[in-house]
TORTOR-710789 format. One record per atom (N, C-alpha, C): y, x, z. Coordinates in steps of 0.05 Angstrom, whole numbers, padded with zeros to 5 digits, always signed. Example, Ala and Ser with C-alpha at 12.3 -4.5 7.8 and 13.67 -1.06 7.14 Angstrom:
BEGIN
-00114+00264+00156;-00090+00246+00156;-00066+00264+00156;-00045+00257+00142;-00021+00273+00143;+00001+00258+00157;
END
This chain:
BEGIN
-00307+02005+00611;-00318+02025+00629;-00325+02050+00614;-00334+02078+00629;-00327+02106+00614;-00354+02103+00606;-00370+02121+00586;-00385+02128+00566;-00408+02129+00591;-00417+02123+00606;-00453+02137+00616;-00444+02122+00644;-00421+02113+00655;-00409+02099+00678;-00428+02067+00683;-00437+02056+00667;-00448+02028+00673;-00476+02040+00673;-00487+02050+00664;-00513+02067+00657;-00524+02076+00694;-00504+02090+00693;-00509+02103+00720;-00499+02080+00747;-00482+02062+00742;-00485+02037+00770;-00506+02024+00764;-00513+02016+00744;-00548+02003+00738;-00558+02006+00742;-00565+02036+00764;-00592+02045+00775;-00595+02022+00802;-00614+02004+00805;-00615+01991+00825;-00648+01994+00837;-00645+02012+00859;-00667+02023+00858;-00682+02014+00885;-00707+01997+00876;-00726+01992+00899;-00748+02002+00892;-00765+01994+00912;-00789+01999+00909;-00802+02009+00937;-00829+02027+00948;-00825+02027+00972;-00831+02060+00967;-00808+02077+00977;-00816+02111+00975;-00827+02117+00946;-00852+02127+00954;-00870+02142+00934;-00879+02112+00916;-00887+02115+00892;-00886+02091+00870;-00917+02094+00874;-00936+02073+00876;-00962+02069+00883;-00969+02050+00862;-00989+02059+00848;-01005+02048+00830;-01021+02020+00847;-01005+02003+00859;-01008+01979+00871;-00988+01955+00867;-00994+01929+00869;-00976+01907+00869;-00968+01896+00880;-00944+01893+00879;-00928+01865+00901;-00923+01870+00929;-00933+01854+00937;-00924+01849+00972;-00920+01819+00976;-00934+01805+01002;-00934+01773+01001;-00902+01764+00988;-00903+01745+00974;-00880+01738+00959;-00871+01745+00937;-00890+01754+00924;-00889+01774+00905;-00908+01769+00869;-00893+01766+00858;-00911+01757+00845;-00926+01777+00823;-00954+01783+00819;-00960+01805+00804;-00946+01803+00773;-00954+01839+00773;-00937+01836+00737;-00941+01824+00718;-00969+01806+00720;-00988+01796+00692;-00976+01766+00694;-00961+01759+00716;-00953+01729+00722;-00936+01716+00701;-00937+01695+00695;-00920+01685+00667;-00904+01662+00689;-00882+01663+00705;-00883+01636+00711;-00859+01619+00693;-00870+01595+00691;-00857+01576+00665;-00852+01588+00639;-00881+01596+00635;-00888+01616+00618;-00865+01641+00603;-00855+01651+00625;-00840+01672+00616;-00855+01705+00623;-00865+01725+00612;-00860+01741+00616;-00850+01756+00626;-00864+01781+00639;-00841+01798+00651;-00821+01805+00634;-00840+01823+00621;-00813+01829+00600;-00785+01806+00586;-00806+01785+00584;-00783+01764+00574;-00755+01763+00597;-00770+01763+00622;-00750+01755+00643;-00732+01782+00653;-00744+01805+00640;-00726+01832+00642;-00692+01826+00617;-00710+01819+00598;-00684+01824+00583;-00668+01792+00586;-00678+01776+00588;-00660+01753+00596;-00629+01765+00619;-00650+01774+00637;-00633+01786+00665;-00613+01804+00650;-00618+01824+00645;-00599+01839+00621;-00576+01832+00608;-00590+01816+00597;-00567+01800+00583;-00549+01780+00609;-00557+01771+00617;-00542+01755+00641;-00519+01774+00656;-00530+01807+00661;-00521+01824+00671;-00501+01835+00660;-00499+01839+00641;-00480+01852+00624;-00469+01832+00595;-00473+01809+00598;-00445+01793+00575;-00427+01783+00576;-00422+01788+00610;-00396+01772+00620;-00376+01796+00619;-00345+01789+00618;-00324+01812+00619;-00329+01815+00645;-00315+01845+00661;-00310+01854+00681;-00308+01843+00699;-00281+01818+00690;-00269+01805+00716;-00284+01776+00723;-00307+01773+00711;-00326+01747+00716;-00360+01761+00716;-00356+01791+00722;-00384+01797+00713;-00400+01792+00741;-00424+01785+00747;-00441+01783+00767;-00453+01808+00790;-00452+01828+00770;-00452+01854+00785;-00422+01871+00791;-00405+01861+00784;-00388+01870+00792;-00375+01857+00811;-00375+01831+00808;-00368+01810+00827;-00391+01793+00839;-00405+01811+00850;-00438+01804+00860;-00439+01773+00873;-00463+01764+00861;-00470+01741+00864;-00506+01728+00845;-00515+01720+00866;-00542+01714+00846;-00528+01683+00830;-00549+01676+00804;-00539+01645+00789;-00567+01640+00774;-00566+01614+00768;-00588+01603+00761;-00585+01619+00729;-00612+01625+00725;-00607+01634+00692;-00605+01605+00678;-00600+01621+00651;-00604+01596+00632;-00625+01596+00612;-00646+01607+00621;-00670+01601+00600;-00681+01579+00617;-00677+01577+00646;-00696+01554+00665;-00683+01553+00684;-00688+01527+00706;-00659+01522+00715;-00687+01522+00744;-00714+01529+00740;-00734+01548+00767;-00717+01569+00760;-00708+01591+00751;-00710+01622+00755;-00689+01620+00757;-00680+01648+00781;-00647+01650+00783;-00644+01685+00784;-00623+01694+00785;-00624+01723+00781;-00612+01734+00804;-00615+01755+00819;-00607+01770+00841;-00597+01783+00832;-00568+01796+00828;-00552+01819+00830;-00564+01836+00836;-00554+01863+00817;-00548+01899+00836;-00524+01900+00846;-00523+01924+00866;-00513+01937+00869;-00491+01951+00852;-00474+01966+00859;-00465+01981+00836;-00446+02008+00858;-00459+02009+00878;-00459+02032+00887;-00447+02024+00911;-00452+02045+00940;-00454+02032+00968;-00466+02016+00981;-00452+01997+01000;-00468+01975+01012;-00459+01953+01005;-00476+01934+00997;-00466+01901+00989;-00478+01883+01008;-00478+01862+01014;-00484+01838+01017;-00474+01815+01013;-00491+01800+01009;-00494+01771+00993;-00503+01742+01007;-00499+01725+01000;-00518+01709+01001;-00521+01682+00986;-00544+01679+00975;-00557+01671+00953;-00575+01647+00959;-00556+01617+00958;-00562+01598+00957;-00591+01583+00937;-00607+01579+00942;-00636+01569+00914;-00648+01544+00931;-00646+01523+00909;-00665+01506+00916;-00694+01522+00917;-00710+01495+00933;-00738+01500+00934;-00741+01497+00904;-00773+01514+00910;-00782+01515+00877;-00773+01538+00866;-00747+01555+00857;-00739+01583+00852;-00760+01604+00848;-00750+01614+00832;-00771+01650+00827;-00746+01660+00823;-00746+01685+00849;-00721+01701+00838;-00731+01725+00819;-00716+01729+00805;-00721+01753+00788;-00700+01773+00794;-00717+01800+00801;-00703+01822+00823;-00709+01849+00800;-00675+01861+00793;-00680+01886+00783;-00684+01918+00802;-00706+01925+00803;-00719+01936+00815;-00714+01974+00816;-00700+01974+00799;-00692+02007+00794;-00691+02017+00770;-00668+02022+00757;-00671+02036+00728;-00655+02037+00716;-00654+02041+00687;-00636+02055+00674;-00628+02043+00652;-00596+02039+00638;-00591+02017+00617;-00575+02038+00603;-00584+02025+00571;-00574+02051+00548;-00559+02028+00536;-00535+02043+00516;-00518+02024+00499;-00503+02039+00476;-00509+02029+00452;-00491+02042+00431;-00451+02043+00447;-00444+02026+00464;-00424+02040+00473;-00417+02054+00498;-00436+02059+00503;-00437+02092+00524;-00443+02112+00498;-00451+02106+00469;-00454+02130+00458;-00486+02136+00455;-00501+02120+00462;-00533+02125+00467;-00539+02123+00444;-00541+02111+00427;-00548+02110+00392;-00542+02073+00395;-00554+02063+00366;-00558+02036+00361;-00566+02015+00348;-00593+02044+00349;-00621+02025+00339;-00642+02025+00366;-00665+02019+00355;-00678+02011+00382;-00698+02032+00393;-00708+02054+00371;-00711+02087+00378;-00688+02099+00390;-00665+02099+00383;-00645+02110+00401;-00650+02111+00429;-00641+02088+00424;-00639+02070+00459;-00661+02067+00475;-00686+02069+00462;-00713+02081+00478;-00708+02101+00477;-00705+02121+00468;-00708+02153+00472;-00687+02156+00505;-00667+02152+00496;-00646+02147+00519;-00658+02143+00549;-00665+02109+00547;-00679+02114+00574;-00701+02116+00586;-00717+02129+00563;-00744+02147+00569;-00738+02164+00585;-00715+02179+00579;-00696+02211+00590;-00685+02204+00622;-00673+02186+00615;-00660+02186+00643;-00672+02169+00650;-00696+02157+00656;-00703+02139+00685;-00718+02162+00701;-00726+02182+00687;-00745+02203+00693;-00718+02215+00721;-00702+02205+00723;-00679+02211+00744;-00675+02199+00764;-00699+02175+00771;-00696+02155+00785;-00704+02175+00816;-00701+02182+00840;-00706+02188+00857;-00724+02173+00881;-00707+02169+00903;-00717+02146+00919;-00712+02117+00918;-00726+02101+00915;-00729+02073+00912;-00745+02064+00938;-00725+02037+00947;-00739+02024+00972;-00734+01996+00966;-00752+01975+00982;-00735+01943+00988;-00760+01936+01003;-00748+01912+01015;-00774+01902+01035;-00761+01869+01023;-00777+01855+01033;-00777+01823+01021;-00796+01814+01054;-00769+01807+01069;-00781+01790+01092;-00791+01802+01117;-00785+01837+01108;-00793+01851+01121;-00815+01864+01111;-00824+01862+01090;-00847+01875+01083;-00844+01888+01059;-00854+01918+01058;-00847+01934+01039;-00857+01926+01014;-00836+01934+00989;-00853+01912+00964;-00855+01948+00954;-00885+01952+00941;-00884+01973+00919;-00898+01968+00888;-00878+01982+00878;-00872+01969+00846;-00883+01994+00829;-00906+01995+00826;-00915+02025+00803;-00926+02001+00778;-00932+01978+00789;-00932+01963+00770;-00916+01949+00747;-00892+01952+00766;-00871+01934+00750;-00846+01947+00728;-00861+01971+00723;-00844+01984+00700;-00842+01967+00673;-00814+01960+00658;-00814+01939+00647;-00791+01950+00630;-00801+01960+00597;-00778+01969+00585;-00770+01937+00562;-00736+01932+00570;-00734+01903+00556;-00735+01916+00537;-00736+01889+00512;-00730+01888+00478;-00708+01897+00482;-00711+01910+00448;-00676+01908+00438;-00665+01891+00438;-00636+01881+00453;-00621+01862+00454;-00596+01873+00438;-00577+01853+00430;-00552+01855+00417;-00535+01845+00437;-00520+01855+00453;-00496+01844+00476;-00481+01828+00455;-00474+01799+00459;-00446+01784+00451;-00422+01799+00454;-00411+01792+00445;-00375+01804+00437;-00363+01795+00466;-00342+01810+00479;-00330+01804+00496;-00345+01803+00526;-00354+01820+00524;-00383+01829+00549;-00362+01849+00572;-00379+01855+00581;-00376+01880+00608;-00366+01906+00590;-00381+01912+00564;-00378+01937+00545;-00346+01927+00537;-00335+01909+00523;-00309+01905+00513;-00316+01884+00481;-00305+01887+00477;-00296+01858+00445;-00311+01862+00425;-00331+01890+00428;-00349+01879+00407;-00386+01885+00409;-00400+01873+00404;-00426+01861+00403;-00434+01891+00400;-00455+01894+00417;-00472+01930+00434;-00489+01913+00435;-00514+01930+00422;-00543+01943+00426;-00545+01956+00444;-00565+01947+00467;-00571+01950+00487;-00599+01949+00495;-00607+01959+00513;-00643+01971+00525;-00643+01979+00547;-00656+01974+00566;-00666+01979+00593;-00687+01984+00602;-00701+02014+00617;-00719+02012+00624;-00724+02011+00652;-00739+01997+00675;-00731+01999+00699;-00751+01981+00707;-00752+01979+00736;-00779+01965+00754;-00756+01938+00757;-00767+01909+00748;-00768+01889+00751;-00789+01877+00769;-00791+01859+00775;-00808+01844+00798;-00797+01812+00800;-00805+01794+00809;-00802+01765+00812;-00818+01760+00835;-00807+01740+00850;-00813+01725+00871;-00824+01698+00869;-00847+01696+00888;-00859+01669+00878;-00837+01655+00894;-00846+01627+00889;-00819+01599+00903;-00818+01611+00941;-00794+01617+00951;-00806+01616+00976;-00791+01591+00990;-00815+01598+01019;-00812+01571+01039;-00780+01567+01040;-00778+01537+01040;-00752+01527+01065;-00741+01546+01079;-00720+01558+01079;-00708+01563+01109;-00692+01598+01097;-00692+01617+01110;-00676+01642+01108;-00694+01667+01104;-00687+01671+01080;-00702+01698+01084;-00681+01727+01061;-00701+01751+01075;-00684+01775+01079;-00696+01787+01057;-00679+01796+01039;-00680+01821+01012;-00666+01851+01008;-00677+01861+01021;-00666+01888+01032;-00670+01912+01007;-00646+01918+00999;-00651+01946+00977;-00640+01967+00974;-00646+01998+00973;-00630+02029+00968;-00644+02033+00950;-00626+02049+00938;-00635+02075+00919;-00620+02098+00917;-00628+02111+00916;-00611+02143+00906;-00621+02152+00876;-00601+02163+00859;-00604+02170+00838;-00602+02207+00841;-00606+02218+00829;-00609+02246+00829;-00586+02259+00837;-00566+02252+00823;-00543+02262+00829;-00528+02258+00855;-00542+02238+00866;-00533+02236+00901;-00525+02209+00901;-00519+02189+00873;-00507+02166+00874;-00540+02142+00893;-00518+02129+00908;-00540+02108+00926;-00519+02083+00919;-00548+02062+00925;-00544+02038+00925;-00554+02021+00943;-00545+02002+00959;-00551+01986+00975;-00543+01954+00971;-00571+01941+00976;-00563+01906+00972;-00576+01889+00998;-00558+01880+01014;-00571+01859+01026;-00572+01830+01018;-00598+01819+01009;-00591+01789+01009;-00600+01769+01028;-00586+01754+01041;-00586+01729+01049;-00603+01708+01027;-00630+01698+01035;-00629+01673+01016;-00637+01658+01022;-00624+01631+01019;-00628+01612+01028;-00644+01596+01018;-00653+01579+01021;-00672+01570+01006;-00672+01531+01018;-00653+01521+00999;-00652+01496+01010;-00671+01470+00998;
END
């Protein structure tokens, strides 16, 4: 993919309007939450990595689909967007915490961003400041995220990723969020964003919850 091109579909932008120094929304689990003792942060760059080490033609955001991670076989990951309208739907046993990327911005020594871990913070210090409108509702109810700003560790992408055949340093800064286990039965994960430049994103999820 071109130099700043995966950077800019990675904006997956929720939140509700204006960013409110407030948490969650029922279903929602606050930012200080460890569940199965993971971290937000931990569970930012896990997702990351999940997001971007598959090639193209098996990647999850490109070929949208949520999957159980593999740090814990409770947490599963919800797809972005990668520009327009998507929908999904996203099969979870009871018990599940989804982990939802929330809006933001991904740097990489191969877009050119540098490839150390000042680099790649400076990077998306710069451009998340580009994040515009962010929305999602969870069930119908607006979730707002001024809490859930969550810049991952430095990660090293594996060889043969979404980037191409060889191993990228990589960083993300962006609103993450997690879902406590929800009830039995169907529920609705609604998400846009617009990035500055006019690029939008839309996700509907279906999830089931068996």
């Amino acid at each position: 993919m071109a130099t700043r091109t995966i950077c800019i579909c990675l904006i997956w932008l929720i939140s509700g309007g204006a960013v409110a120094a407030q948490s969650g929304a029922p279903g929602v689990l606050p930012p200080q939450a460890r569940p199965h003792g993971r971290s937000l942060t931990d569970l930012a760059t896990a997702y990351m990595s999940w997001a971007l080490s598959t090639p193209p033609d098996d990647n999850p955001f490109i070929n949208p689909r949520c999957e159980q991670s593999s740090i814990d076989p409770h947490i599963w990951f919800v797809p972005a967007s990668l520009g327009g309208e998507v929908q999904i739907v996203c099969n979870i046993p009871q018990g599940s915490f989804l982990v939802v990327l929330a809006g933001g911005i991904e740097c990489s020594e191969a877009e050119g961003d540098g490839s150390t871990e000042a680099e790649l913070l400076a990077c998306v210090e710069t451009f998340f400041a580009d994040l515009t409108r962010i929305e999602a509702t969870l069930d119908g109810t607006p979730v707002v995220l001024g809490e859930y700003v969550v810049t991952t560790l430095f990660d090293v992408i594996p060889a043969d990723s979404v980037f191409g055949p060889d191993p990228t340093p990589s960083m993300t800064k962006g609103y993450f969020f997690v879902s406590s286990p929800l009830s039995r039965g169907t529920h609705a994960l609604r998400t846009f964003g617009e990035f500055s430049d006019g690029f939008q994103a839309g996700l509907t999820t279906t999830v089931i919850v068996e």
